[in-house]
N, C-alpha and C positions, 0 to 999 in steps of 0.2 A: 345812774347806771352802775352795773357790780363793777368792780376789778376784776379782771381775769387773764392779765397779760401785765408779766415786769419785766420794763427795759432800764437797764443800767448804762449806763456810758459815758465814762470817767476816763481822766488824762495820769490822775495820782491821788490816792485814796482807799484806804484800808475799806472794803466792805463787810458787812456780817448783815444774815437773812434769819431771822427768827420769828416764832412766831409768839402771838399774845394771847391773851386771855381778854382783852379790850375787844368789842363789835367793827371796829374800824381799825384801818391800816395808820400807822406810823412810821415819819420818815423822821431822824435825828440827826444833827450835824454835829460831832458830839467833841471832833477837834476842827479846828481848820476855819475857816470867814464864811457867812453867810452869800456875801456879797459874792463869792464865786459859783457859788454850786445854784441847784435851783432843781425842785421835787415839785411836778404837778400829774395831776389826773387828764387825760384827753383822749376823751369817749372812755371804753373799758380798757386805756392801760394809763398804770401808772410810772411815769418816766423822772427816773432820778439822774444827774448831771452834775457833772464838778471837774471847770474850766482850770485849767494848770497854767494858763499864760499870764492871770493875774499875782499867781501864790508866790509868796516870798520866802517860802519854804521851814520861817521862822517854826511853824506849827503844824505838823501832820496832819494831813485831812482823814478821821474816821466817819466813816457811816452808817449806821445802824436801821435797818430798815425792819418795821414790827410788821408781820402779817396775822391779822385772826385765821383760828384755828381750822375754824368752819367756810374758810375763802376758798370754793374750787380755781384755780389756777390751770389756766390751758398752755401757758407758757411764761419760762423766766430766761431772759438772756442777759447776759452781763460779758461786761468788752472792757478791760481797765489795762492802761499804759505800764502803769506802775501799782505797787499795793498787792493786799492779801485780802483775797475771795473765801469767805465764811458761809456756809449755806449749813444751819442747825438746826437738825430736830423739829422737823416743818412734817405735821401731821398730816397735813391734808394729802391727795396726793399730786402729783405736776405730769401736766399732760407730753409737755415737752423743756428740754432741759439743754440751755450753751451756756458752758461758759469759756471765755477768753480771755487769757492772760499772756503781757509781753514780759514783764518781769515783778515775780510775787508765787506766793504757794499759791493751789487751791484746796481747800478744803469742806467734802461734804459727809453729814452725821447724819446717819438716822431719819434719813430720809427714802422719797418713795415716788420712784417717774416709773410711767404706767407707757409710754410712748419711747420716741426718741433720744440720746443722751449723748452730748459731744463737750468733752472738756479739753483746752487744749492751753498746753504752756509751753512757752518760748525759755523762759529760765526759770523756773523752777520745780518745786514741786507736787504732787498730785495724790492728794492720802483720802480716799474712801472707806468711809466705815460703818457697819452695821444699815447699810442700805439697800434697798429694793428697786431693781430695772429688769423692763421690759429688754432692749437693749443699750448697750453703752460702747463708746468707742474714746478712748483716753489717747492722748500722744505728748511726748515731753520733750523739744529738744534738746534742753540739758539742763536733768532734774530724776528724780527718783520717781516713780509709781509704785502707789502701793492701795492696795483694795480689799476689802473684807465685805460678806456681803452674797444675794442671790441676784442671780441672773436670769430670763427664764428665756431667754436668745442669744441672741448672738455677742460676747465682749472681745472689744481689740486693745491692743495697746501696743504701742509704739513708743519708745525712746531710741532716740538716737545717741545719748551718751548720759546715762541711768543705768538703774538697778529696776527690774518688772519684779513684783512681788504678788502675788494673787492668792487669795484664800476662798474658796466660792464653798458657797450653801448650796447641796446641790451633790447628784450622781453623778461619775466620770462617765457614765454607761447613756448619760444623755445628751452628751455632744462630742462633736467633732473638734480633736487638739491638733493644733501645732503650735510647737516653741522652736521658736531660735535665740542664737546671738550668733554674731561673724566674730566678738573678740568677747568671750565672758563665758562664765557656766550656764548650762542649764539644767535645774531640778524639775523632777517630776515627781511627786510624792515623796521628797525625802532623797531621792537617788538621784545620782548625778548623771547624766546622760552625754557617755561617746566625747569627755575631755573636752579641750578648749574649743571655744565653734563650735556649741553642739548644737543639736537638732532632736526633738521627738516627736512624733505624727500618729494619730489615734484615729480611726474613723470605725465610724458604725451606721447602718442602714436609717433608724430612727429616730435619727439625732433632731431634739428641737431647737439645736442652736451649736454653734462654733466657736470656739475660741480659739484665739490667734494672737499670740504675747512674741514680740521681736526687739532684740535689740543690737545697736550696729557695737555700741562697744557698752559693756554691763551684762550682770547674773540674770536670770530669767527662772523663776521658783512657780511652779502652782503645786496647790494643795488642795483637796476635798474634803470640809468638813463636814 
């Protein structure tokens, strides 16, 4: 049976998602003890794992997971304690997209979710680039967001003590704005909006989607390229 669903669920461990040019999936353990982690297939998902109760810390745990090119994927979720979330340049495209982090960046390149998108970090940070969503909803409790990229719905983002940075592909003329911050600037194309605390709100009849960038203490910028 195909692959069509990846669960990640790690205690401490660097991940990165790439993909190959091989007809089959690859899972690497590429720092860290065998004898902790454990990568299998059951039915159409393939679930990778790495226990932190054994590790001795002597050696960083990295994981390198290859996905072919040509694998539709209807979902990837990833949940990591500790470590840094990699997800690059994955052509196919992903039906639905979590990820979770308690302390680690995340970061995604060049990719493409046609469904759902929820990324969410407890300490740190969250850098999207050159990617394609359906919708997406980003939150950092204390870490920077920052995103480049089309939208063709609805994007949120939330920091509670960050910097919101957004650059969208895409007309201001097709959704519905609101930015805040209660202590931080807010830019809108460049101009600064109404001093510390600010606030801007944009609606139109048409709109195929909403944006909505907040933060309790941090800048908050969008731009339309």
């Amino acid at each position: 049976e195909e692959i069509s669903h990846l669960e990640v669920d790690v205690d401490l461990a660097n991940i990165t998602i790439k993909n190959t040019d091989a007809a089959y999936a690859k899972v690497s353990l590429e720092e860290g003890y065998t004898k902790y982690y454990e990568a299998k297939v059951n039915g159409d998902t393939l679930h990778v794992n790495y226990d932190v109760s054994g590790h001795n810390f002597k050696q960083g745990p990295k994981i390198v997971i290859e996905l072919p090119k040509d694998m539709q994927l209807e979902s990837i979720y990833i949940d990591t304690d500790l470590g840094e979330v990699n997800l690059l340049a994955m052509k196919q495209s992903i039906d639905t997209l979590e990820i979770n982090s308690d302390l680690g960046n995340i970061r995604v390149e060049d990719c493409k979710v046609t469904g759902n998108c929820t990324m969410n970090a407890a300490l740190g940070n969250i850098v999207v680039e050159d990617s394609d969503f359906r919708r997406i909803d980003m939150n950092a409790d204390m870490g920077n967001i920052d995103f480049s990229g089309k939208v063709e719905g609805d994007i949120t983002a939330q920091a509670d003590m960050g910097n919101i940075d957004v650059e969208l592909d895409g007309k201001e003329s097709d959704y519905n704005i609101e930015l805040g911050s209660d202590m931080g600037d807010v830019k809108y194309k460049g101009q600064k909006q109404n001093g510390m605390g600010g606030s801007f709100t944009y609606y139109q009849e048409n709109a195929i989607g909403d944006i909505v960038l907040n933060c309790d203490m941090g800048n908050v910028e969008l731009e339309f390229d």
